[in-house]
C-alpha positions as CSV (number, residue, x, y, z in Angstrom):
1,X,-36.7,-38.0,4.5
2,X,-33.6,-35.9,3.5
3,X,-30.1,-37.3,3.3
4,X,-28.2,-36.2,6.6
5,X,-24.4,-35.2,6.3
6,X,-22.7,-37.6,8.3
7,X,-19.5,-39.2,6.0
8,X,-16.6,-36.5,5.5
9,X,-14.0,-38.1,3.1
10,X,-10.9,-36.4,2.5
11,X,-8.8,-36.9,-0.8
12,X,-5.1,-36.4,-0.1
13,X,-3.0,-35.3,3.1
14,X,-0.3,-32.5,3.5
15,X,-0.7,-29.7,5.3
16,X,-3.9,-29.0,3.7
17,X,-5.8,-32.4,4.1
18,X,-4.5,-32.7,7.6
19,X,-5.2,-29.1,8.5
20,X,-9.1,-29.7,6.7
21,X,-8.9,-32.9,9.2
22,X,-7.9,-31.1,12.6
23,X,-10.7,-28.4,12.1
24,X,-13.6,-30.1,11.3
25,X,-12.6,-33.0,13.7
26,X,-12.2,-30.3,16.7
27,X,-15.3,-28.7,15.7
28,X,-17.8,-31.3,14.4
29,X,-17.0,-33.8,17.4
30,X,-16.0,-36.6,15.4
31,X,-14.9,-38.3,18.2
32,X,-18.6,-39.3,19.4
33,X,-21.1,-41.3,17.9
34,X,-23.5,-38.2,17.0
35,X,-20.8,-36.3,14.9
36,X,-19.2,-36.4,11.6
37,X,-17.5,-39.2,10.7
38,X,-13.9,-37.9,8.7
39,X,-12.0,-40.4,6.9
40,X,-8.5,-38.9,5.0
41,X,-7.5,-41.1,2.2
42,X,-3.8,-40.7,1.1
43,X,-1.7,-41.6,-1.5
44,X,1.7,-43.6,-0.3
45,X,3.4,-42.3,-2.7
46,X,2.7,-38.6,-3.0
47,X,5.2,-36.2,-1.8
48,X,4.7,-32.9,0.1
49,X,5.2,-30.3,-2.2
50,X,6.5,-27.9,0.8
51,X,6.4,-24.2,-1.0
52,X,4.3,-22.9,1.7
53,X,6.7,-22.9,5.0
54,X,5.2,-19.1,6.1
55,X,1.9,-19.0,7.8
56,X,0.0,-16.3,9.2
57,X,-1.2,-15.3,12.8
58,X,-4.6,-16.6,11.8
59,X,-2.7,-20.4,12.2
60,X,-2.4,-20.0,16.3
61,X,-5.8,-19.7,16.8
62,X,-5.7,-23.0,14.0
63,X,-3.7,-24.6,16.7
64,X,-5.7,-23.8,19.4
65,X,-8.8,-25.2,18.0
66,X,-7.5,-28.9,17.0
67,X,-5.5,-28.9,20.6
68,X,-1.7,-28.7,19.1
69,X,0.3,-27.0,22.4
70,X,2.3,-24.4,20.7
71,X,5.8,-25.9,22.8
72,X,4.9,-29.6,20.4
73,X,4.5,-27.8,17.2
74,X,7.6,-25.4,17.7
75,X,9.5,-28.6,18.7
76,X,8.0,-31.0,16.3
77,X,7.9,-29.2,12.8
78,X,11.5,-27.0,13.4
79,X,9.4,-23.9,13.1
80,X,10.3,-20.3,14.3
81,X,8.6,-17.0,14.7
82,X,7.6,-14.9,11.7
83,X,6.3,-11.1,12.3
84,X,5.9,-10.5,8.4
85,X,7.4,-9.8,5.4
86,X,11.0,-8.0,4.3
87,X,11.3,-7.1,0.4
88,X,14.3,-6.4,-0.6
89,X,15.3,-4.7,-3.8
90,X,11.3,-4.6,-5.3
91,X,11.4,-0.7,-5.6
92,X,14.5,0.2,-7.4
93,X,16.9,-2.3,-6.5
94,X,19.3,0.1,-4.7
95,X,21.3,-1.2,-2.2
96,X,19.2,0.7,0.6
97,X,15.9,-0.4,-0.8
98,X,13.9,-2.5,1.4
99,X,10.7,-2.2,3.3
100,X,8.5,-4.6,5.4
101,X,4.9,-5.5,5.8
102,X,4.3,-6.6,9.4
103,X,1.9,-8.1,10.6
104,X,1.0,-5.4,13.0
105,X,-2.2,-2.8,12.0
106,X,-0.7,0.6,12.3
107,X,-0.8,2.2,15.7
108,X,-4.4,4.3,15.7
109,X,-5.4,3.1,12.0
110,X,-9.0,3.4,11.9
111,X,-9.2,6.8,13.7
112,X,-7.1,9.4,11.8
113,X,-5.4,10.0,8.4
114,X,-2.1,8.0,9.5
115,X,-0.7,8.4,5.5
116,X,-0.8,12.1,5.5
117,X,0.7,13.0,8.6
118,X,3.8,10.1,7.4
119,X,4.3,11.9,4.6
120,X,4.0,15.4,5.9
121,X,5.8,14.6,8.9
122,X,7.8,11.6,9.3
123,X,8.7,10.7,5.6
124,X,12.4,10.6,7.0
125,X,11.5,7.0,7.7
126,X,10.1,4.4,6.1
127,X,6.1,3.7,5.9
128,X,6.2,0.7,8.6
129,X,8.9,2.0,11.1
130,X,6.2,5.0,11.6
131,X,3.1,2.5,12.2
132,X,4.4,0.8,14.5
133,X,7.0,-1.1,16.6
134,X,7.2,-4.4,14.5
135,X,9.5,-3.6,11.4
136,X,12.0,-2.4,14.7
137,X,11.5,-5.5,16.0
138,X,12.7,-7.5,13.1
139,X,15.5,-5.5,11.6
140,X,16.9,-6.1,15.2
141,X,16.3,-9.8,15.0
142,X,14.4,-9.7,18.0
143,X,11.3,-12.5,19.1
144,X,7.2,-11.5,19.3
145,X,7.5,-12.7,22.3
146,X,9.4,-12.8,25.9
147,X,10.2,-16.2,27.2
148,X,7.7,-15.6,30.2
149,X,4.9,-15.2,27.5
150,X,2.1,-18.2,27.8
151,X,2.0,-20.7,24.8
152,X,-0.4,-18.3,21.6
153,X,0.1,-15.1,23.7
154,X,2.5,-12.6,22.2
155,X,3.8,-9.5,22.5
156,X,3.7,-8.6,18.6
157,X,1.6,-10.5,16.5
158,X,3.2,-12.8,15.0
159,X,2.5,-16.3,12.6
160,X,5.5,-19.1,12.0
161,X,7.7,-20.6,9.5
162,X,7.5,-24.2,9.7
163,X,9.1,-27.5,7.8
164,X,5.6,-28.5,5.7
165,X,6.4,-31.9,5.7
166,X,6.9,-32.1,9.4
167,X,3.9,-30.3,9.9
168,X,1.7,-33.1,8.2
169,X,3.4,-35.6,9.9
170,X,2.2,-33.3,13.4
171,X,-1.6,-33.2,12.1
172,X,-1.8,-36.6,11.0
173,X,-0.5,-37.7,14.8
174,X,-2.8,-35.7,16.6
175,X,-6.0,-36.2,13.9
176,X,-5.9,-39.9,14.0
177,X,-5.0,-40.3,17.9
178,X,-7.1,-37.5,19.6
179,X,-9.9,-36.5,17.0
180,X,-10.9,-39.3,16.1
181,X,-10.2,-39.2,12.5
182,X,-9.6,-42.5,10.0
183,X,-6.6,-42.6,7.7
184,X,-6.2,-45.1,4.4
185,X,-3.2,-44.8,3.0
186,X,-3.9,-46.3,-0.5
187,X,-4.4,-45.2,-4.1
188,X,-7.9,-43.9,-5.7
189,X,-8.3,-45.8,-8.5
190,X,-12.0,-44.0,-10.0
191,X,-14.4,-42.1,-8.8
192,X,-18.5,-43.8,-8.1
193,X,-21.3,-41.7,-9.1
194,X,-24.9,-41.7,-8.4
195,X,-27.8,-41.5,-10.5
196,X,-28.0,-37.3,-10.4
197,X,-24.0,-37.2,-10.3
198,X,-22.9,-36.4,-6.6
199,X,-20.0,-38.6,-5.7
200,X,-21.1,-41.7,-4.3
201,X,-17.6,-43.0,-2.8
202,X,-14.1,-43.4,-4.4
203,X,-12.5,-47.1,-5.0
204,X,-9.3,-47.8,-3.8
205,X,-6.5,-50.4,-4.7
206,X,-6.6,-52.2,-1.4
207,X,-9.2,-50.7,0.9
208,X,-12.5,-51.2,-1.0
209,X,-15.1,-48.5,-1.8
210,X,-14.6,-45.0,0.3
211,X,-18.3,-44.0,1.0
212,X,-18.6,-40.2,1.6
213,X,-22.1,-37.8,2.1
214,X,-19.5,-34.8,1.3
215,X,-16.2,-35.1,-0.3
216,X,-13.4,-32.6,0.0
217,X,-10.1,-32.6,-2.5
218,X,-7.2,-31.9,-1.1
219,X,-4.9,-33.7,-3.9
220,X,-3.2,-30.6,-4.8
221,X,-2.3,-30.2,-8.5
222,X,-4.0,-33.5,-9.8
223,X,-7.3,-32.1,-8.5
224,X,-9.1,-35.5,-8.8
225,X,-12.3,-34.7,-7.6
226,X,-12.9,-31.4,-8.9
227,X,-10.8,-31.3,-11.7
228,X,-10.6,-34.5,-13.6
229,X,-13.6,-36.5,-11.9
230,X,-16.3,-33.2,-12.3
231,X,-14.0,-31.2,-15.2
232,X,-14.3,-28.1,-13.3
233,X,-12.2,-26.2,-16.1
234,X,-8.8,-24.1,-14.6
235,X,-8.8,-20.1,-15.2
236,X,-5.3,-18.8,-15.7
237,X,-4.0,-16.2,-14.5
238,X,-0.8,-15.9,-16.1
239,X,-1.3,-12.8,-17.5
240,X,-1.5,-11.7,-13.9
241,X,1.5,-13.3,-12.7
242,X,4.4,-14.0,-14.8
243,X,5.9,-16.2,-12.8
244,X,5.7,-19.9,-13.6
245,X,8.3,-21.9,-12.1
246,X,10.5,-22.0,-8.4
247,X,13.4,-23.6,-7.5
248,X,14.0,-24.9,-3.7
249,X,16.6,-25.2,-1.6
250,X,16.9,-26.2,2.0
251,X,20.1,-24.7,3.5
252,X,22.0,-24.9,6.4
253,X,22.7,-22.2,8.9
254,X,26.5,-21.1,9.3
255,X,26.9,-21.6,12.8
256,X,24.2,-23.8,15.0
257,X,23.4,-19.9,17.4
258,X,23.2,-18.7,14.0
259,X,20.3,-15.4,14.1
260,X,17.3,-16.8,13.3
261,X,15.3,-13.8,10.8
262,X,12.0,-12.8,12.3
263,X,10.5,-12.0,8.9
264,X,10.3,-13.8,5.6
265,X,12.9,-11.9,3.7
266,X,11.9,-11.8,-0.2
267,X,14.9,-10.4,-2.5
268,X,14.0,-9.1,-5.6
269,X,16.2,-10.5,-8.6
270,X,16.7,-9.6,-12.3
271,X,14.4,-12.6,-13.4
272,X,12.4,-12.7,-10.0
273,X,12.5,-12.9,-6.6
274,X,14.0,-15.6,-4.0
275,X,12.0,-16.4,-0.7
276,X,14.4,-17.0,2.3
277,X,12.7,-18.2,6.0
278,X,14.4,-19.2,9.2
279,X,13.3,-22.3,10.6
280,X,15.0,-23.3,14.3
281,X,17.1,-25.7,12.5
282,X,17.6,-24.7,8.7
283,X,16.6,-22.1,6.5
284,X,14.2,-22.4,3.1
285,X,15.4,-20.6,0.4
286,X,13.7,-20.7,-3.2
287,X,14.2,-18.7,-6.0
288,X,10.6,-17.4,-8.1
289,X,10.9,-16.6,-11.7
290,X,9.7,-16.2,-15.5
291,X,10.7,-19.2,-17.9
292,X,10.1,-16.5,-20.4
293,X,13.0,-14.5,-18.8
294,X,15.1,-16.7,-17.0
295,X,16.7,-20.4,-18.0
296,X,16.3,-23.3,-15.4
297,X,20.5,-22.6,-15.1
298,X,20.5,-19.2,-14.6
299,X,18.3,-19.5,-12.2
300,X,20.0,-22.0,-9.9
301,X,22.8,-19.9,-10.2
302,X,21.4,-17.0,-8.8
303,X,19.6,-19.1,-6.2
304,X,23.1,-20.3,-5.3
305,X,25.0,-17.6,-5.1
306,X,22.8,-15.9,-2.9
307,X,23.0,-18.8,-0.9
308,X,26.7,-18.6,-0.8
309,X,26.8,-14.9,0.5
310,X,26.8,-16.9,4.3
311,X,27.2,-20.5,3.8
312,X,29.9,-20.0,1.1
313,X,30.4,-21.4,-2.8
314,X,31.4,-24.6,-1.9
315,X,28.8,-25.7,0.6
316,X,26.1,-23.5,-1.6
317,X,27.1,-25.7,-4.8
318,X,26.4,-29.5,-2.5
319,X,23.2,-28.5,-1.6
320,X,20.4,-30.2,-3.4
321,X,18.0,-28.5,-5.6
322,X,14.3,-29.4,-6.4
323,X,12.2,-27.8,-9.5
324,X,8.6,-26.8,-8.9
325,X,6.2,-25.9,-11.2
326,X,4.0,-23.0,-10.7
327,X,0.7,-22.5,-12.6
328,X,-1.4,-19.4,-11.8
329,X,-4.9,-19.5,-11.2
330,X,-8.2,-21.1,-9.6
331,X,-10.7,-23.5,-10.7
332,X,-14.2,-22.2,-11.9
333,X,-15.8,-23.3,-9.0
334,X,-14.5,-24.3,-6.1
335,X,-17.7,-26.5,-4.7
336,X,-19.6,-28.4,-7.2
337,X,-22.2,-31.1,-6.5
338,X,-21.0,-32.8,-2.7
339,X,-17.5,-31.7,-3.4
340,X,-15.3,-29.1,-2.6
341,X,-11.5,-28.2,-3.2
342,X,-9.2,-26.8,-0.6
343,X,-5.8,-25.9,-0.5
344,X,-3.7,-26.6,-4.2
345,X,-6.5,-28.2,-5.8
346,X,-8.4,-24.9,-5.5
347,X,-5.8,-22.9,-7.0
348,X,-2.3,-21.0,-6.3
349,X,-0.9,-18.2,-7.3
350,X,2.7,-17.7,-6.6
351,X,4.2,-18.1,-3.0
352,X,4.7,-14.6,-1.9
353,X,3.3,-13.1,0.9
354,X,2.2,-16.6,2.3
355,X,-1.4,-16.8,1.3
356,X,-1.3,-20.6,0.4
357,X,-2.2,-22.0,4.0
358,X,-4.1,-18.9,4.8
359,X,-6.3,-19.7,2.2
360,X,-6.7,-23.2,3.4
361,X,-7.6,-22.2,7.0
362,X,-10.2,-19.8,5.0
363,X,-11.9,-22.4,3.1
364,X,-11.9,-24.5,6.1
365,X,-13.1,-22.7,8.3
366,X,-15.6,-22.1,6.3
367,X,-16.9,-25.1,5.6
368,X,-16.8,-25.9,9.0
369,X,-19.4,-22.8,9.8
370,X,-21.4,-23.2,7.2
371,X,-21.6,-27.4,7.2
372,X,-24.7,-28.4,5.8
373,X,-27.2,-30.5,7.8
374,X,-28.5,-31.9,4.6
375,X,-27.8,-32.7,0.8
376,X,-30.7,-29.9,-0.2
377,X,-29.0,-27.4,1.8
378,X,-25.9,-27.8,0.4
379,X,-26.9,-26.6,-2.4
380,X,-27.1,-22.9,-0.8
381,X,-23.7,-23.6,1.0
382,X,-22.4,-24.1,-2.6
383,X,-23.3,-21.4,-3.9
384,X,-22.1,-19.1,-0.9
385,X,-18.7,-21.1,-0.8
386,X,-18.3,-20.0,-4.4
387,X,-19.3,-16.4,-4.1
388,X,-17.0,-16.4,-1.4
389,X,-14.0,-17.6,-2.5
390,X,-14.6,-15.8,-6.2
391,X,-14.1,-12.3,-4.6
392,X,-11.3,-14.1,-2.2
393,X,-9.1,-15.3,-5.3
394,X,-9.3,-12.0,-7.0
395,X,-8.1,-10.1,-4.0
396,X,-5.3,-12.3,-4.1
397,X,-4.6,-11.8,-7.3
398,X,-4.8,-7.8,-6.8
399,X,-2.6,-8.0,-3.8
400,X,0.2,-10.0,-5.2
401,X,0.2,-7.6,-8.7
402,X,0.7,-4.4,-6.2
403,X,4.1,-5.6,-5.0
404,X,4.7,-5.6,-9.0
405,X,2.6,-2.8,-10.5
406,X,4.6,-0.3,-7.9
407,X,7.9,-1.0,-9.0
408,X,10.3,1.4,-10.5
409,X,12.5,-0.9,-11.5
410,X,13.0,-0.9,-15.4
411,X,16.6,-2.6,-15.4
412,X,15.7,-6.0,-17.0
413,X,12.7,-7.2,-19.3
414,X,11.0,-9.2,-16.2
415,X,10.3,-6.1,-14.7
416,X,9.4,-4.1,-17.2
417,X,6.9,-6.7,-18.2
418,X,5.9,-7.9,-14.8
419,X,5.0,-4.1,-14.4
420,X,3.5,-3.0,-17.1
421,X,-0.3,-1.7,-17.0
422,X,-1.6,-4.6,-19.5
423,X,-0.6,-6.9,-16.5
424,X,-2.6,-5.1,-13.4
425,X,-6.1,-6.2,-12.7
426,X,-8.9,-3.5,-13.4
427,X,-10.2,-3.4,-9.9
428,X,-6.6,-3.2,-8.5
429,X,-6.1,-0.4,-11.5
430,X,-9.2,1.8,-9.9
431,X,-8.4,1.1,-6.8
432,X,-4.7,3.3,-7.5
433,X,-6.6,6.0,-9.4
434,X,-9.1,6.3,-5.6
435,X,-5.6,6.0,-3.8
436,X,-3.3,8.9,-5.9
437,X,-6.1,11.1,-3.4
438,X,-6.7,9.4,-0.2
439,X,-5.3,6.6,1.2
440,X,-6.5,2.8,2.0
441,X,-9.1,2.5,3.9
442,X,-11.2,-0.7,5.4
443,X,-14.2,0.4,3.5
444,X,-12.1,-0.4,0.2
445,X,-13.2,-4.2,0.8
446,X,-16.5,-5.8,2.0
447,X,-15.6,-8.8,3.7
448,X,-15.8,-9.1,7.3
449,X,-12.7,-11.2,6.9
450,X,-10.4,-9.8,4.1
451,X,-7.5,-12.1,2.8
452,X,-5.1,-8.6,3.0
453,X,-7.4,-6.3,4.8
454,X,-6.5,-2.3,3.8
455,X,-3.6,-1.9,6.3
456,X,-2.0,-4.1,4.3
457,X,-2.4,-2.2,1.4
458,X,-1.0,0.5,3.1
459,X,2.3,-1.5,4.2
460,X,3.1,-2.4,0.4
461,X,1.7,0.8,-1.5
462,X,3.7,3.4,0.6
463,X,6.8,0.9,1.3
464,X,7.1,0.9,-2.4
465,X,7.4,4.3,-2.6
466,X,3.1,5.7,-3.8
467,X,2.3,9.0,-2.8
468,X,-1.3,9.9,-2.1
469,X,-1.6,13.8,-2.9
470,X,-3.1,16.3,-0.5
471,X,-6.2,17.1,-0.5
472,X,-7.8,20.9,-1.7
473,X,-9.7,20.9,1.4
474,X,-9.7,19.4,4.5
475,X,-11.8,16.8,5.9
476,X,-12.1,16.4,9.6
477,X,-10.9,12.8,9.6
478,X,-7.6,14.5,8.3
479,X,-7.2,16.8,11.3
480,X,-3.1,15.6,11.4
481,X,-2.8,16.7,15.3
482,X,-4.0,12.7,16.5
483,X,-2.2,11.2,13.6
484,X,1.0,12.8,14.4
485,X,0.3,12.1,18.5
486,X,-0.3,8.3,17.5
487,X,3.2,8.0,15.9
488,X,5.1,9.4,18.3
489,X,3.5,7.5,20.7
490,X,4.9,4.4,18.7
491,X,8.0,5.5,18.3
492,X,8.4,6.2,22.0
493,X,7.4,2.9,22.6
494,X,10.0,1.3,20.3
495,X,13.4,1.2,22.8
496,X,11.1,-0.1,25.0
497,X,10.4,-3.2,22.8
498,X,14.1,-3.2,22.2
499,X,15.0,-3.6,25.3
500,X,12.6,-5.8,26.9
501,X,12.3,-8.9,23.9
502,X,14.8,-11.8,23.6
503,X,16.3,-12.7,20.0
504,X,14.4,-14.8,18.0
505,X,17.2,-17.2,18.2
506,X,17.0,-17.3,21.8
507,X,13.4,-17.6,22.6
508,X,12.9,-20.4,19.7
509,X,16.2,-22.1,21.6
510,X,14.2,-21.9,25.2
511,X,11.1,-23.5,23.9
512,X,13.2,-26.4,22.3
513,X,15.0,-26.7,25.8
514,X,12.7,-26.2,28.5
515,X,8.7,-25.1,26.3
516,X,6.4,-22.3,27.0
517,X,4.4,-21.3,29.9
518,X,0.2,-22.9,29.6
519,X,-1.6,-19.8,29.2
């Protein structure tokens, strides 16, 4: 008889054991007899590492499924409303260079040549203010959302910034007292094999054997399952991404009504680039760079005086300051034998644009479709969950390098080198060659779900300043007549938006006070 999966175990908590908890606990009725059994086994002693406080709108449908009310989690983690991303300084570091990527698709993308008739046309304004209302809607400071909006609905699409520790603390609650899930917090102390190497359980200090039929590792860095239990080896990446360490700071707000930022504002330095998100009740700055290019002082300083600019030098200079390490790349594998990693023991590359928890939800998700009924078929679940996440890593990967590869900027060496061609993937470097004569296009990428599907592409190519050139002849997909009718139709409908949303500050402040309408 074949060996049923029944035993989940879980290897480390944070947002990404906790969030691998909620999902396959909402979906896999772990609460009855007949489903999985999830057990999360935690280190006391481990410390949330906290560089992913973006998310995107893929995590209120997350919410949704493990039964979090939107009101709770706003409430409970000190999180806010993001609508995307605001990059300051990446093109030429002028002092009117900025652009966004929302989180919006472009207003009539799949059904004319949007690109040509922007640059034609509208190439007066920037890329995003012509696709549509969102990039308005945050340079004004302005919510997703009206207070009358139910609890996941929005007006704009729209994701959060939460405080990741907070967040854990949220799951954990609602995993262990309404899904059914069993939490031992204790230390692994080795790792039980059986005869043709699958993991039989793990030992613990204090809580005995840990039986599991699948076993997924969410230890972050350590990677004790994957990495140093199975020696799945680690593929760098550095030569992608330069960047190798990050400094983090939490910082207060001026005032306690102070404007609350509806995107994730990233501000290009000489040595990097420093991340700056508005929670309800603080904001997360962090400065990115190049040890190569930058000294661990330097870099607090810049971090700091940034920071200064509205809390001022002498608060700026009490504020506490954490160093993390940042190591680009992925494991080999991701699933081997009856284990697979998720969140940071998978891989990271650096934190821009978010894709940390995204790519948890991904690999969850997954998992959770695809959760083999027996040990014999997980060995075609393996080899799909690797396939998978192969082409997902490299996308990454290709995405992050074309914030980079775009830049003009040739003012210090970390640009030049973070730039340079020797440094930009081959598929990203064809993919610019197909683009210098038509733009993006969802046929670009074969996934049904893309990490960054084309329109983001668009956002970031054309916000840094790419031209696609014109071409000889005329297709009828580049009739510009609907093109141009579908922008002006979105920039009519921008005072509209205006006029009708609260401040960000405002709505986040009404949910604190009085919650959100049940949809």
């Amino acid at each position: 008889m074949e060996k049923t999966i029944k035993q989940i175990v879980i290897v480390g908590g944070g947002s990404a054991g906790w969030l691998t908890a909620g999902i396959l606990a909402a979906q896999h009725a772990t609460k009855t007899p007949e489903g999985l059994q999830i057990t999360l086994v935690e280190s006391p002693d481990v410390n949330t590492i906290g560089v992913g406080e973006g998310t995107w709108p893929s995590m209120r449908n997350t919410l949704q499924t493990i039964g979090i009310s939107e009101t709770e989690f706003v409430r409970e983690c000190s999180a806010a409303f993001k609508q995307g991303s605001k990059f300051v300084g990446w093109k030429n570091g002028r002092a009117d260079d900025f652009y966004y990527h929302p989180f919006t698709v472009p207003n009539g993308y799949t059904q004319s040549n949007l690109p040509a008739a922007w640059q034609s046309h509208f190439s007066s304004m920037s890329f995003a203010d012509a696709m549509c209302e969102q990039s308005h809607i945050c340079e004004a400071g302005l919510a997703p959302k009206q207070i009358t909006t139910p609890e996941y609905a929005s007006v704009a699409n729209y994701g959060y910034h939460l405080d990741a520790g907070k967040f854990g603390q949220v799951l954990q609650k609602h995993c262990t007292a309404k899904l059914g899930v069993k939490h031992v917090l204790d230390h692994v102390t080795h790792i039980n094999s059986t005869a043709d190497g699958d993991i039989e359980s793990i030992a613990t200090k204090n809580s005995g054997a840990i039986v599991g039929d699948l076993f997924i590792d969410c230890s972050g860095l350590s990677c004790l399952l994957l990495g140093q239990h199975f020696q799945i080896p680690f593929l760098d990446k550095k030569q992608f991404s330069i960047n190798d360490t990050a400094l983090a700071i939490q910082t207060p707000y001026p005032e306690e009504n102070s404007p609350i930022a509806s995107p994730t504002i990233a501000t290009a330095q000489e040595a990097g680039w420093i991340w700056d998100i508005g929670l309800s009740s603080r904001r997360g700055t962090g400065h990115v760079y190049s040890s190569a290019h930058s000294s661990d002082e330097k870099a607090e300083q810049t971090l700091r005086a940034y920071i200064a600019k509205s809390v001022g030098e002498k608060k700026a200079e009490e504020l506490s300051c954490r160093k993390l390490p940042i190591r680009a790349g992925h494991r080999q594998k991701f699933w081997h034998k009856n284990c697979v990693a998720v969140g940071m023991a998978a891989g990271f590359i650096e934190p821009l644009e978010a894709s940390a928890l995204a790519l948890v939800e991904m690999s969850v998700n997954m998992i959770s479709d695809e959760m083999p009924a027996t040990r014999a078929a997980m060995v075609l679940v393996e080899k799909r969950f690797n396939t998978r996440f192969d082409y997902r890593w490299a996308r990454v990967i290709d995405f992050l390098k074309l914030h980079y590869a775009l830049t003009q900027r040739t003012d210090t060496d970390y640009w030049r080198d973070a730039s340079s061609p020797a440094s930009v993937p081959e598929h990203l470097q064809e993919l610019l060659t197909l683009w210098r004569y038509r733009p993006p296009y969802y046929n670009d990428f074969i996934e049904n779900e893309e990490v960054f599907p084309s329109a983001s592409y668009q956002y970031v190519l054309y916000g840094m300043g790419f031209k696609t050139e014109a071409r000889a002849y005329a297709k009828p997909r580049d009739d510009l007549s609907m093109a141009i009718k579908a922008i002006e139709a979105t920039l009519n409908k921008v005072p509209k938006y205006l006029a009708g949303l609260p401040s960000n500050r405002k709505l986040v402040e009404h949910v604190l006070k009085q919650g959100m309408m049940k949809i």
